[in-house]
C-alpha positions as CSV (number, residue, x, y, z in Angstrom):
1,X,101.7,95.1,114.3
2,X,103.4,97.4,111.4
3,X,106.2,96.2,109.4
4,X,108.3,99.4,108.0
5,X,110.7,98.9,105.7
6,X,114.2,99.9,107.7
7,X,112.9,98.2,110.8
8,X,115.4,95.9,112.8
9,X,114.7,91.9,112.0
10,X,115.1,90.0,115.1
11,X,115.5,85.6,115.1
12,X,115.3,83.6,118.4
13,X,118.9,84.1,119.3
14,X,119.1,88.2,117.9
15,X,119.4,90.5,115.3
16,X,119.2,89.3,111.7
17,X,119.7,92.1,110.3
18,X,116.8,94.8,108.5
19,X,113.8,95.1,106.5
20,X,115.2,96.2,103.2
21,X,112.0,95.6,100.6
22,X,108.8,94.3,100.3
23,X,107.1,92.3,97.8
24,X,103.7,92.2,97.1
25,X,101.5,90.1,95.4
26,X,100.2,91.9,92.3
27,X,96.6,90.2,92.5
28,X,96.0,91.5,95.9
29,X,98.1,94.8,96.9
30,X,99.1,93.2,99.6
31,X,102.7,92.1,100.9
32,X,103.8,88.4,101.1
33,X,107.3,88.4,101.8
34,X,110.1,91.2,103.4
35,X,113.2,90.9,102.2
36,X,115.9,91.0,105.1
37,X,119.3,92.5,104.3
38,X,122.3,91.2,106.8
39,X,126.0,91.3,106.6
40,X,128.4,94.1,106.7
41,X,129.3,96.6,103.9
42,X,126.8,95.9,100.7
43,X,125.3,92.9,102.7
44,X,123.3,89.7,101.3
45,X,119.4,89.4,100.9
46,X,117.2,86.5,101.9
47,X,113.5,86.8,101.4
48,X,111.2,85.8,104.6
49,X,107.5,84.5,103.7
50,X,105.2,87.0,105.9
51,X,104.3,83.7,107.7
52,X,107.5,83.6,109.6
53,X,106.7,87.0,111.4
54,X,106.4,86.1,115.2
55,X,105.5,90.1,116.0
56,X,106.6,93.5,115.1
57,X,107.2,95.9,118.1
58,X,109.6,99.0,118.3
59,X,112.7,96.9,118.9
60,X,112.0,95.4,115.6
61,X,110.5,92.5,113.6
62,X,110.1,89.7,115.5
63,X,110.5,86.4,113.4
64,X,110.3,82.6,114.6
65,X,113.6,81.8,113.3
66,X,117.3,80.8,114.2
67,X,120.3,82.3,112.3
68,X,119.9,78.4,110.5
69,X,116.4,79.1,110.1
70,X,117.1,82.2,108.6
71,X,120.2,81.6,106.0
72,X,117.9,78.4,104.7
73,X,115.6,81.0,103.3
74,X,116.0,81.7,99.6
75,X,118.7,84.7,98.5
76,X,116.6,88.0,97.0
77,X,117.2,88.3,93.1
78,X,115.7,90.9,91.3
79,X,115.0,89.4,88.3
80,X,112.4,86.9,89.6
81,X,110.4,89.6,91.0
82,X,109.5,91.4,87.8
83,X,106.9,90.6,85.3
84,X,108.7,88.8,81.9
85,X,109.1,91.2,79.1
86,X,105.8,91.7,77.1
87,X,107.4,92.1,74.2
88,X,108.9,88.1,74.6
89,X,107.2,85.9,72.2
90,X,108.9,82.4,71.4
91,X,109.5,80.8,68.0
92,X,106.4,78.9,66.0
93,X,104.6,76.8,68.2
94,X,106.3,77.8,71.7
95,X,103.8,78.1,74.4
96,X,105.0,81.5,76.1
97,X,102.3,81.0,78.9
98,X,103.3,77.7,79.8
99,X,107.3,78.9,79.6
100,X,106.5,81.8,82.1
101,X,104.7,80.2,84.4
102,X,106.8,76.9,85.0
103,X,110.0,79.7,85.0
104,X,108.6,81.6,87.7
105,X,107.2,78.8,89.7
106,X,110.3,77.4,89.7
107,X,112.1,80.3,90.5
108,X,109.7,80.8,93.4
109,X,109.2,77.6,95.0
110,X,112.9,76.2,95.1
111,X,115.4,79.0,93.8
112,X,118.3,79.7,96.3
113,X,120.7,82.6,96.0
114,X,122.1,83.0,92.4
115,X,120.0,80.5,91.1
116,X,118.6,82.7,87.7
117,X,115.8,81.6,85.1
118,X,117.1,80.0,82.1
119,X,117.2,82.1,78.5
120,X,113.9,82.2,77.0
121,X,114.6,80.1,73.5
122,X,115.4,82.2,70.1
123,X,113.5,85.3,71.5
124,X,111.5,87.0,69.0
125,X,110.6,90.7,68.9
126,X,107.0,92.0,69.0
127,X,104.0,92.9,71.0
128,X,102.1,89.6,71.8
129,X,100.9,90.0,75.3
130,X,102.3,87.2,77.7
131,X,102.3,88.1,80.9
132,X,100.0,87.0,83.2
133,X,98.8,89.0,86.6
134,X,99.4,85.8,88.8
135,X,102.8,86.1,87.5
136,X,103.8,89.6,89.1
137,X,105.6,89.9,92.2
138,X,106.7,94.3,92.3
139,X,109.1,95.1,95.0
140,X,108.3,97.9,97.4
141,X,111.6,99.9,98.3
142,X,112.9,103.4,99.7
143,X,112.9,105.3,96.0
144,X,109.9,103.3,94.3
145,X,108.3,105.8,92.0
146,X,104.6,106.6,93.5
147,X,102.4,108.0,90.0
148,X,99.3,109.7,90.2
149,X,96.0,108.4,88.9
150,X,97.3,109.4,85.0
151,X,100.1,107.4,85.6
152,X,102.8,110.2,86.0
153,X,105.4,110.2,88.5
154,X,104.4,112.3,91.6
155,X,107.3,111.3,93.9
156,X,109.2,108.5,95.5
157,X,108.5,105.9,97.8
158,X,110.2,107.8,101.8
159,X,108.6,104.9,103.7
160,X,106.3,101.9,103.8
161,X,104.3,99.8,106.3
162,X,101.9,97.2,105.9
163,X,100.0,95.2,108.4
164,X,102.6,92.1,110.0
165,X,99.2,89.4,109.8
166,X,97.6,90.7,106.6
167,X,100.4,92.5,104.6
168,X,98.2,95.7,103.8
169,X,99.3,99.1,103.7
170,X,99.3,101.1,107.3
171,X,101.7,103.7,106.2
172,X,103.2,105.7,102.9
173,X,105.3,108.7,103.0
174,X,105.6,110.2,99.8
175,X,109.2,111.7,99.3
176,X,108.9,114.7,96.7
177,X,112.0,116.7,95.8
178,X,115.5,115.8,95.4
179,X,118.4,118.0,97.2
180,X,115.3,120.3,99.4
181,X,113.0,117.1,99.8
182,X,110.1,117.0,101.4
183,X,108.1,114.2,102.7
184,X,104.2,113.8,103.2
185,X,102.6,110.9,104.6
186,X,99.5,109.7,102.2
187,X,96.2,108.8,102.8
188,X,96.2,105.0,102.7
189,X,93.0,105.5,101.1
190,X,94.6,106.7,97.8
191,X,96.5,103.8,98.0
192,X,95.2,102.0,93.9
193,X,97.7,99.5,92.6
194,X,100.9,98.3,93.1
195,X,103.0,96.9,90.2
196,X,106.3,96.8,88.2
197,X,105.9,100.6,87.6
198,X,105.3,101.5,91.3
199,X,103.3,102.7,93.8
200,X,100.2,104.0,92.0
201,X,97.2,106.6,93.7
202,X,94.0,106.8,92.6
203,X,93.7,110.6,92.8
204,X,95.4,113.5,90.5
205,X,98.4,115.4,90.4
206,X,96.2,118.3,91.7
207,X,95.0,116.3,95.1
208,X,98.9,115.2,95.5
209,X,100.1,119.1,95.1
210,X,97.6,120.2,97.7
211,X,98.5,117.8,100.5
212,X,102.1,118.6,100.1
213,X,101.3,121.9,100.5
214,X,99.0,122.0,103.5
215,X,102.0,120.2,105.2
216,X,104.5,122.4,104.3
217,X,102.3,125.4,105.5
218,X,101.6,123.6,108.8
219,X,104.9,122.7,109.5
220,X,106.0,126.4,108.6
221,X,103.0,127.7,111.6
């Protein structure tokens, strides 16, 4: 049961609308939530707890919801799924761990659409870390920058699947190129982290280069 970003979402009564991102939990690699983009033109966002998948076939994602169901769920703002700014520390005697946490539980647990953090008090410059893992949540989306093991930036996310019961990986096509693109599907093996900065492999630049070549030559044969 694969969930691909793209894929139809389908509730008890029909179509929802499509799998638009996933978000992953930082401590784990794997996916928690897809975030399901319905309406016409630029279209709203809701975010769907993994838990609500039903199945995943090749008409879709199959969820156990009604359209109620569905618009209940909480509206997708980007903001909330970021780490907080590392740089942040608070004024004399501000708890920045405390602040973070209780802002993003909150924003978690009982945000709706629209509903934002509140400002971080008289924000002070400098380099004091204070952001903890438990507090990531990256977004997976067509265009996420996949890096190599050194950290540079190898290509872009083409497409992503992950499990629909345990939210792992299944499938990553690596997009390389801009106007003559080519796309590559990757080892899930290579698979190493998955954060604010993107998809990132555990192998070289060199290892990268040569897959993309060996399909380009066998798709030229």
């Amino acid at each position: 049961m694969d969930i691909a970003i793209g894929a139809d979402v389908l509730g008890e009564n029909g179509k929802l609308g499509t799998v638009h991102r996933l978000i992953v939990d930082a401590r784990s690699n794997a996916v928690t939530d897809i975030v399901v983009k319905h309406g016409f033109l630029w279209g709203n966002e809701r975010v769907v707890p993994l838990g609500h998948v039903r199945a995943a076939d090749a008409q879709g994602v199959r969820l156990d919801l009604d359209e109620a169901g569905f618009k209940a769920m909480n509206g997708f703002a980007p903001e909330h799924y970021h780490a907080p700014d590392p740089n942040y520390i608070g004024p004399p005697g501000f708890d920045n761990r405390s602040f973070l946490l209780t802002e993003m539980s909150a924003g978690l647990s009982g945000a709706g659409a629209g509903t934002a953090y509140s400002s971080p008090p008289m924000g002070y410059p400098g380099g004091q870390e204070t952001s903890p893992d438990l507090t990531q949540r990256p977004v997976i989306e067509p265009g996420t920058d996949v890096l190599d093991a050194a950290g540079e930036k190898v290509g872009e996310v083409e497409e992503y699947a992950v499990n629909g019961d345990s939210g792992t990986p299944e499938r990553l096509v690596l997009r390389k190129g801009f106007i003559f693109h080519h796309d590559t599907a990757v080892p899930i093996s290579w698979i190493g982290e998955l954060s604010d900065k993107g998809v990132s492999l555990n192998v070289g630049r060199e290892q990268v280069e040569a897959l993309v070549a060996g399909e380009k030559q066998r798709n030229s044969a």
